[in-house]
C-alpha positions in Angstrom: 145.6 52.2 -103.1 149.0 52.6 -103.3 149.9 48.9 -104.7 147.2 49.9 -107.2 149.0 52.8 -108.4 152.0 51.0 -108.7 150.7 48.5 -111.1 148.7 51.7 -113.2 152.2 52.9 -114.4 153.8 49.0 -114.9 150.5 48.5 -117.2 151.0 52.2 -119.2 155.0 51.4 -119.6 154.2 50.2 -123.1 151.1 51.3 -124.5 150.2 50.2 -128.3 146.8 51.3 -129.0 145.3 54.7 -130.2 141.7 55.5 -130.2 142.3 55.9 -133.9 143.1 52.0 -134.2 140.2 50.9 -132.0 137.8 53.4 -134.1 139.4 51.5 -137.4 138.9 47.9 -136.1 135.2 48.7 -134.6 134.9 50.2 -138.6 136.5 47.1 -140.3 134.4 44.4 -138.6 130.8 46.4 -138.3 128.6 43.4 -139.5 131.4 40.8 -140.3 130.3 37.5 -138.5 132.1 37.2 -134.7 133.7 34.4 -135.6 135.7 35.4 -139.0 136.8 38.7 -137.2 138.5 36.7 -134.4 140.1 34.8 -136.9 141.2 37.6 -138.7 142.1 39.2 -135.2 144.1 36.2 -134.1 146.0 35.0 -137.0 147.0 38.6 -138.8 147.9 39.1 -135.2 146.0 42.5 -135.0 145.6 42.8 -131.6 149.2 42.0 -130.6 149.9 39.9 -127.7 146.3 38.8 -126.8 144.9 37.1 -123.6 141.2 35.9 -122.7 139.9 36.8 -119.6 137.5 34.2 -118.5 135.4 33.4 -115.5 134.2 30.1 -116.3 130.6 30.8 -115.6 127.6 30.3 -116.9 128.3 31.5 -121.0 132.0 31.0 -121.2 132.1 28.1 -122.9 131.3 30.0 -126.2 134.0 32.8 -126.2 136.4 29.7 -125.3 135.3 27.2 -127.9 135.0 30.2 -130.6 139.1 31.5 -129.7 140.5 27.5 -129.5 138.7 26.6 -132.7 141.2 29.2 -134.2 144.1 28.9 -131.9 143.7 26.6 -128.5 147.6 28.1 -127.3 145.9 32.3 -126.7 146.1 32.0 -123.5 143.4 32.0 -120.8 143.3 34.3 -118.0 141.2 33.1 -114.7 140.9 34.7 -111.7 141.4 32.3 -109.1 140.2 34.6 -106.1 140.0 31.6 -103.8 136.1 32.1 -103.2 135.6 30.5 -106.2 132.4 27.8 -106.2 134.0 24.3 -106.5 131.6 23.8 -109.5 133.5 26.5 -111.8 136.3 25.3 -111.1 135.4 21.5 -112.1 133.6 23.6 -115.0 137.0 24.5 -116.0 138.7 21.4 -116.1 136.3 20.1 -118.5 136.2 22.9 -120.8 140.0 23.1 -121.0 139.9 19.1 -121.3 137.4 19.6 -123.8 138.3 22.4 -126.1 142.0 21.2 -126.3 143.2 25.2 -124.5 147.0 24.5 -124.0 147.4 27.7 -122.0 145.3 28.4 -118.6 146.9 30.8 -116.6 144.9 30.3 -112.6 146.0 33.9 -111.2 145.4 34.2 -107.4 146.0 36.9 -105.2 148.9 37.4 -103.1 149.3 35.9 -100.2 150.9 38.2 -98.3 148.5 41.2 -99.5 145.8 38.6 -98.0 147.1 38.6 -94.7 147.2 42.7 -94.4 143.9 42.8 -95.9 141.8 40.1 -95.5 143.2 37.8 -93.2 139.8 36.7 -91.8 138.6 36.2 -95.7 135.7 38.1 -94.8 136.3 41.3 -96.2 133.5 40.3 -99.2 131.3 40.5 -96.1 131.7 44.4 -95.6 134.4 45.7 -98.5 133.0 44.1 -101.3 135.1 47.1 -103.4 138.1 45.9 -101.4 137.6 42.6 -101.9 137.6 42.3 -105.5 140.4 44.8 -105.8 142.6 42.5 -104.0 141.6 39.5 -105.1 140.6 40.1 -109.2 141.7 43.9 -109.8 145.4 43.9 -108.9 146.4 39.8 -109.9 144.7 40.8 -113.4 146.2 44.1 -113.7 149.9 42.5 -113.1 149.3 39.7 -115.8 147.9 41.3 -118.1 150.8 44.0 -118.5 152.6 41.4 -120.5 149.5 41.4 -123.0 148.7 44.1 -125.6 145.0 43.2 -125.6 142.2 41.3 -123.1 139.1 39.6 -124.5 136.2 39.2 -122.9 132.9 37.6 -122.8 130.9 41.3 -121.8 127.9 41.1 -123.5 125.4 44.3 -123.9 122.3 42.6 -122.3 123.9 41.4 -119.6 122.9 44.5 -117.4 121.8 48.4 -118.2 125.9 49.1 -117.5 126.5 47.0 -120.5 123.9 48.4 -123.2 126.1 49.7 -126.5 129.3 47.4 -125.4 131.7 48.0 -128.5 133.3 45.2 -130.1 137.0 47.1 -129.3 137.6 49.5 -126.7 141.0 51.5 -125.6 142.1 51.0 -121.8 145.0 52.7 -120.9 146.8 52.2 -123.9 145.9 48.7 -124.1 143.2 47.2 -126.0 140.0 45.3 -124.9 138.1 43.1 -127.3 134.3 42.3 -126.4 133.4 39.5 -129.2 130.3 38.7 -128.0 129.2 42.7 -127.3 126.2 42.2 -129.4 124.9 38.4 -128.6 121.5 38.3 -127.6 120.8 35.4 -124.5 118.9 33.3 -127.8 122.3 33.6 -129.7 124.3 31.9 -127.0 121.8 29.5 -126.1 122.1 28.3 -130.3 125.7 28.0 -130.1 125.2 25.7 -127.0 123.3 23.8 -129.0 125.3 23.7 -132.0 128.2 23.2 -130.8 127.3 20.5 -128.1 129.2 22.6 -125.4 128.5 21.4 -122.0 126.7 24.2 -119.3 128.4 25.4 -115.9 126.2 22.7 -113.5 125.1 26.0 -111.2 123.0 27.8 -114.0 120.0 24.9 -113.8 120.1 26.3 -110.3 119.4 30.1 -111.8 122.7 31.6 -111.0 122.9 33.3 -114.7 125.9 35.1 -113.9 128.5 33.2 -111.8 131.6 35.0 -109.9 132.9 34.4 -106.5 130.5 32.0 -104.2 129.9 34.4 -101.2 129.2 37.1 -103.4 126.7 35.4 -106.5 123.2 34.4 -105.8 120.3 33.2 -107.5 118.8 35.9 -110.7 115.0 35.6 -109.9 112.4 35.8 -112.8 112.3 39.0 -114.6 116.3 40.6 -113.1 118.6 41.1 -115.4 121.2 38.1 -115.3 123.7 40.3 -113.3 121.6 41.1 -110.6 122.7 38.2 -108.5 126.0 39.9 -108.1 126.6 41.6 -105.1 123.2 41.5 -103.9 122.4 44.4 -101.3 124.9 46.2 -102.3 125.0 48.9 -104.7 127.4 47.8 -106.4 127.3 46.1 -110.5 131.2 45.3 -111.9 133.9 43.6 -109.7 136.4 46.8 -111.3 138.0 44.8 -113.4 135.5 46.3 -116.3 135.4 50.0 -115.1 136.2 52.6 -117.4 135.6 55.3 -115.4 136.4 54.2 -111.1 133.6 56.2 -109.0 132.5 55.3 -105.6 132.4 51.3 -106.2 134.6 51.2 -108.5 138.7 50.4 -107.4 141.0 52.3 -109.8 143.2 50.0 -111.5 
C-alpha cells in the first residue's frame, strides 16, 4: 500500500472544498432540475477544475450527453484497466463520436506496477481488492489530483450501498458530484428515449452494470443491477467509491 499512500498526500496537497461548501451546494440545488444545476455548476465554474469519471457501461450515455450538451471539452475520465469487454470500448467510440466530447482521457495502469503485481493478469482471479487497486484505484487517484472535483454516474438504487447518495459529497478535500443520485431506473430509461442515445450492446444480454469483463456477469431477475459485480465474492465497489476503506475496500 505504500504507492497508495504516496498518491493520498499528492491528492490532499491542494485541497479546495469544506464540508460547509458541499452542505451549501447540496442546499442550493435541493429540487432544481439535474440538468440546470450542471449548467450552473459548469459554466459559473462552481466546482473548479471538474472531471467525469465514466465507465462506459450500461447508463453512461446520459451523464455524458447531459455534461456535453453544456460543455463537450470537461474532460472524461475512463479507466482503461485492460480487462475491459471489447463492447465498452466500441461503446465509447460511438458516444464520444456521437456526443461531440473533445476530451477522453483512457487512463491505464502502470506497466511496470503490472509486472510486480499481476504479471500473470490473474490477480482478478484471487485479489479482486488488489486488482482493482492497481488497475482503477491508483491510475484514477493520480489523474484526478489535477481536478478539484469528479462526477459521477452513482445512482442511489443502484445497490443498498448507494441508498441516500447526495448530489455533492467532500473526499479528501476534493469534491464529488453525483448528478444522477436520485434517478430512478424509469428516469434513465426516458432520457434514452428522449434523447435517442444509443445503449451499451451487452445490457440486452442482462449485464445491468458493466465493469471489467472477468469480473461482470449477468444481473438475474429480481438482483439489484450491481449484483453481477464481483460475483462470489463479498465484495460491492471496485474502491474507487469508498468513503470509508474496511476489509474490501483499498485505501486510496
Amino acid at each position: 500500500m505504500a504507492e497508495t499512500a504516496r498518491i493520498v498526500d499528492t491528492i490532499d496537497a491542494r485541497p479546495r472544498f469544506t464540508a460547509a461548501d458541499v452542505a451549501a451546494l447540496n442546499a442550493r440545488f435541493a429540487g432544481v432540475d439535474t440538468a440546470d444545476m450542471l449548467r450552473a455548476v459548469l459554466t459559473e465554474r462552481l466546482a473548479g477544475d471538474a472531471a467525469v469519471v465514466s465507465s462506459f457501461g450500461a447508463e453512461s450515455a446520459v451523464l455524458l450527453h447531459l455534461v456535453g450538451s453544456i460543455d463537450p471539452s470537461v474532460p472524461v475520465l475512463l479507466l482503461d484497466t485492460l480487462k475491459l469487454f471489447p463492447e465498452t470500448l466500441a461503446y465509447r467510440d460511438t458516444l464520444v463520436a456521437r456526443l461531440g466530447l473533445t476530451d477522453l482521457r483512457s487512463l491505464q495502469p502502470d506497466p511496470a506496477m503490472l509486472a510486480a503485481r499481476d504479471e500473470t493478469g490473474l490477480r482478478w482471479s484471487y485479489d479482486p481488492d488488489g486488482c482493482c487497486e492497481i488497475r482503477k484505484v491508483i491510475p484514477l487517484a493520480r489523474a484526478l489530483a489535477g481536478f478539484d472535483t469528479s462526477i459521477t454516474g452513482r445512482k442511489g438504487f443502484q445497490a443498498s450501498t448507494r441508498a441516500g447518495l447526495p448530489r455533492f459529497e467532500l473526499e479528501d478535500g476534493r469534491m464529488k458530484m453525483n448528478p444522477l443520485a436520485s434517478w430512478t431506473k424509469a428516469d434513465l430509461d426516458g432520457y434514452f428515449l428522449a434523447h435517442d442515445l444509443p445503449r451499451h450492446p451487452l445490457e440486452a444480454q442482462g449485464y445491468l452494470s458493466i465493469g471489467c469483463a472477468p469480473c461482470t456477469s449477468i444481473v438475474k431477475p429480481g438482483e439489484d443491477p450491481r449484483s453481477g459485480r464481483w460475483r462470489g465474492w463479498d465484495k460491492v465497489e471496485c474502491g474507487i467509491h469508498s468513503d470509508v476503506p474496511g476489509e474490501n475496500d483499498p485505501i486510496f
